[in-house]
ZADO-1210 file (C-alpha; in nm, 4 decimals, padded with zeros to 6 digits):
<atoms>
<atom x="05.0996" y="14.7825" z="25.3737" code="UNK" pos="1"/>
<atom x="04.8886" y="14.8289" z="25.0501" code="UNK" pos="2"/>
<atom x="04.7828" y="14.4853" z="24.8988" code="UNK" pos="3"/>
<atom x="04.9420" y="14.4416" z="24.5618" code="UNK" pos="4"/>
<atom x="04.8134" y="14.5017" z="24.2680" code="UNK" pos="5"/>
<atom x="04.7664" y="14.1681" z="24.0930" code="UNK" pos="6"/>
<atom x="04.6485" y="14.0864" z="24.4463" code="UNK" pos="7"/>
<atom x="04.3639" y="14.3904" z="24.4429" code="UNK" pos="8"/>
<atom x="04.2355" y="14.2727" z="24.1233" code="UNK" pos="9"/>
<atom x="04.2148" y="13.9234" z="24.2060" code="UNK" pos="10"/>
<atom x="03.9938" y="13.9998" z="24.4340" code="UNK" pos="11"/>
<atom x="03.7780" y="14.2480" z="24.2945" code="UNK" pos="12"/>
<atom x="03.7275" y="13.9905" z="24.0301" code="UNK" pos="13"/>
<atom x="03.6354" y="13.6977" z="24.3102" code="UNK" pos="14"/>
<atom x="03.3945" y="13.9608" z="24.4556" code="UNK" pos="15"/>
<atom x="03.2120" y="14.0422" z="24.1107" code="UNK" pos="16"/>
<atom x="03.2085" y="13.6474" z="24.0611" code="UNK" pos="17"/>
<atom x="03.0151" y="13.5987" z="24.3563" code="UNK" pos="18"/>
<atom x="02.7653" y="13.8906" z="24.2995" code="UNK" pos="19"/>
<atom x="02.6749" y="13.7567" z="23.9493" code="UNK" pos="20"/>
<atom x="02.6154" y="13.4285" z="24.1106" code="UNK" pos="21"/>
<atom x="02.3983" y="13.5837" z="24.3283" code="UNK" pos="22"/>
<atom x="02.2234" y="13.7831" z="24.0750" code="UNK" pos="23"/>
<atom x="02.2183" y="13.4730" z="23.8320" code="UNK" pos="24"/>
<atom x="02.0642" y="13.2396" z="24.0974" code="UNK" pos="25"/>
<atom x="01.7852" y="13.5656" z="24.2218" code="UNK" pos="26"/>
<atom x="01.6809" y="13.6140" z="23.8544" code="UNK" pos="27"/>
<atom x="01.4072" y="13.3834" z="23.8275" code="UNK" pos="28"/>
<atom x="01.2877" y="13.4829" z="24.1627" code="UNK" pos="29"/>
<atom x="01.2426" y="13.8159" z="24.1026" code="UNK" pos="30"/>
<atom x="00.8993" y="14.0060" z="24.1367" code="UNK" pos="31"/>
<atom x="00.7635" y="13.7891" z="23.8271" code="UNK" pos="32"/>
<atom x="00.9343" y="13.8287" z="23.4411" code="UNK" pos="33"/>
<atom x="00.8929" y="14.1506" z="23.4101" code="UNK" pos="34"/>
<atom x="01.2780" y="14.2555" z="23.4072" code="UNK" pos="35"/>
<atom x="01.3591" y="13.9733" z="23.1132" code="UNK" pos="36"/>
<atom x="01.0615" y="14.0962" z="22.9040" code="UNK" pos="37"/>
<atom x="01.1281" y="14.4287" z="22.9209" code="UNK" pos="38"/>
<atom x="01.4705" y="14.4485" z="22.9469" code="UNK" pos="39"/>
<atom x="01.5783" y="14.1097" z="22.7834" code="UNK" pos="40"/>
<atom x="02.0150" y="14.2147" z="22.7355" code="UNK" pos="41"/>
<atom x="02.0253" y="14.1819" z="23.1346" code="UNK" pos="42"/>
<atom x="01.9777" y="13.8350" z="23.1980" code="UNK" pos="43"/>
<atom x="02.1032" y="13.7161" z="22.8419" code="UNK" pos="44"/>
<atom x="02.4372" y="13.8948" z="22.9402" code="UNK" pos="45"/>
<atom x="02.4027" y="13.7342" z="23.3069" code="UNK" pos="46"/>
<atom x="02.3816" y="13.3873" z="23.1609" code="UNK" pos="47"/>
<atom x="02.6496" y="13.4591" z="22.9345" code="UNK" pos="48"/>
<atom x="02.8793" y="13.5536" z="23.1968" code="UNK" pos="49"/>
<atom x="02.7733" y="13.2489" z="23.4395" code="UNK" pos="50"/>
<atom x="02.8621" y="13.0565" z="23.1468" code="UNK" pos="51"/>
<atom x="03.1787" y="13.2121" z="23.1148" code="UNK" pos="52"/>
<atom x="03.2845" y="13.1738" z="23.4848" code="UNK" pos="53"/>
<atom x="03.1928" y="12.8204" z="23.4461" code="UNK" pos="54"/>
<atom x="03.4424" y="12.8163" z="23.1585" code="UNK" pos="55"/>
<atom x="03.6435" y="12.9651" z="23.3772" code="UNK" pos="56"/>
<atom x="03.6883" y="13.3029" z="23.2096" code="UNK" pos="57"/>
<atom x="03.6825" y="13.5277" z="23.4243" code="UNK" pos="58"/>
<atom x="03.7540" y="13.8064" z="23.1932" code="UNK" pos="59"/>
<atom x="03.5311" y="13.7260" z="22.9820" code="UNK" pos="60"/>
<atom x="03.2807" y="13.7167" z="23.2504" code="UNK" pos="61"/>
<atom x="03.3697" y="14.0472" z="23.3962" code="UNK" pos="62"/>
<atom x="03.3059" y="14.2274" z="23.0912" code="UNK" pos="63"/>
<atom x="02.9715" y="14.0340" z="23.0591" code="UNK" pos="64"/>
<atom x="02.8857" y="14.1122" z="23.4091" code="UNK" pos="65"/>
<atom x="02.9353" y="14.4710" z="23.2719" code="UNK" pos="66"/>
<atom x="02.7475" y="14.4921" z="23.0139" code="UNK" pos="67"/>
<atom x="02.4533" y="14.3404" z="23.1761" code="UNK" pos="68"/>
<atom x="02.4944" y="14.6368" z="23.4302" code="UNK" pos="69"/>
<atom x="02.5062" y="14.8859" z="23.1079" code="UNK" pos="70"/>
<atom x="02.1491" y="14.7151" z="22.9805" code="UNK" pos="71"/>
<atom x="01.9882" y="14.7187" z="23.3310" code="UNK" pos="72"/>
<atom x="02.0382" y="15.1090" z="23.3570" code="UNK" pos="73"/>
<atom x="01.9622" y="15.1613" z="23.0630" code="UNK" pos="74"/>
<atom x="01.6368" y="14.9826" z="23.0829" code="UNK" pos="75"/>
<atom x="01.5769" y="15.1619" z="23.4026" code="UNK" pos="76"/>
<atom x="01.6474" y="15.4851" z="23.2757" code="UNK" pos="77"/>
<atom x="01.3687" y="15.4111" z="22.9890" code="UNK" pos="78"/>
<atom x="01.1558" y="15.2753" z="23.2440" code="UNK" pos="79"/>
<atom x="01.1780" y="15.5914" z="23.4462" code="UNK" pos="80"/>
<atom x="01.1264" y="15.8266" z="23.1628" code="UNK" pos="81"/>
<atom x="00.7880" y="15.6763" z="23.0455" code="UNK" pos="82"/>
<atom x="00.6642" y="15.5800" z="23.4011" code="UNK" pos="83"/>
<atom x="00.6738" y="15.2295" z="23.4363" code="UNK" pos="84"/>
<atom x="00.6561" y="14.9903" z="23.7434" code="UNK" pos="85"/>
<atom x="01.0340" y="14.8208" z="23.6783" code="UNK" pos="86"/>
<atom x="01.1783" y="15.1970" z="23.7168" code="UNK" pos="87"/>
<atom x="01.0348" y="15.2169" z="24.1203" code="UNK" pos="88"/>
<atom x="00.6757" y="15.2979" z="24.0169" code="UNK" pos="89"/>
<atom x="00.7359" y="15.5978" z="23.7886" code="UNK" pos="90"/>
<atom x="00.7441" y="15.9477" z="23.8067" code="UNK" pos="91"/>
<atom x="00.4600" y="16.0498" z="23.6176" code="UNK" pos="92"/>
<atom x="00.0869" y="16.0424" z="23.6977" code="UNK" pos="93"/>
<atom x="-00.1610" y="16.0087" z="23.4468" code="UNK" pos="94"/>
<atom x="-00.2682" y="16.3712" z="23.4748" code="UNK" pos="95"/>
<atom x="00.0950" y="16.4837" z="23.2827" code="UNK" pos="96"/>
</atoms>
């Protein structure tokens, strides 16, 4: 028997919850600033949403969680195009 679907979402939304928690909490631990300086949307929108869940708007804090995932790649995609060490060390060398 398939789950319902108020049931599904419910729990996709718990599940998304707990990853920005997780995210939220790893931020400041990351490698050193480097993400929030050069892609500053990501963790604004990941303490926007961690306020929101504490608010307890979830919706809210999906579409948050959402948009910081929409800044991150595109940060990383920018990253990756001119080389950089947030976008796994870059593709280009300094030859060309």
């Amino acid at each position: 028997m398939l789950p319902s679907l108020p049931v599904a979402k419910h729990a996709m939304t718990l599940g998304l919850m707990a990853l920005v928690s997780v995210g939220v909490a790893a931020s400041p631990s990351l490698a050193d600033a480097s993400i929030a300086a050069r892609c500053p949307a990501y963790p604004s929108h990941l303490r926007v949403a961690r306020a929101y869940l504490a608010e307890g708007k979830r919706a809210a804090a999906l579409v948050e969680l959402r948009l910081a995932d929409d800044a991150l790649r595109s940060c990383l995609r920018d990253e990756a195009a001119g080389g950089s060490v947030i976008a796994g060390h870059g593709g280009r060398n300094a030859s060309g």
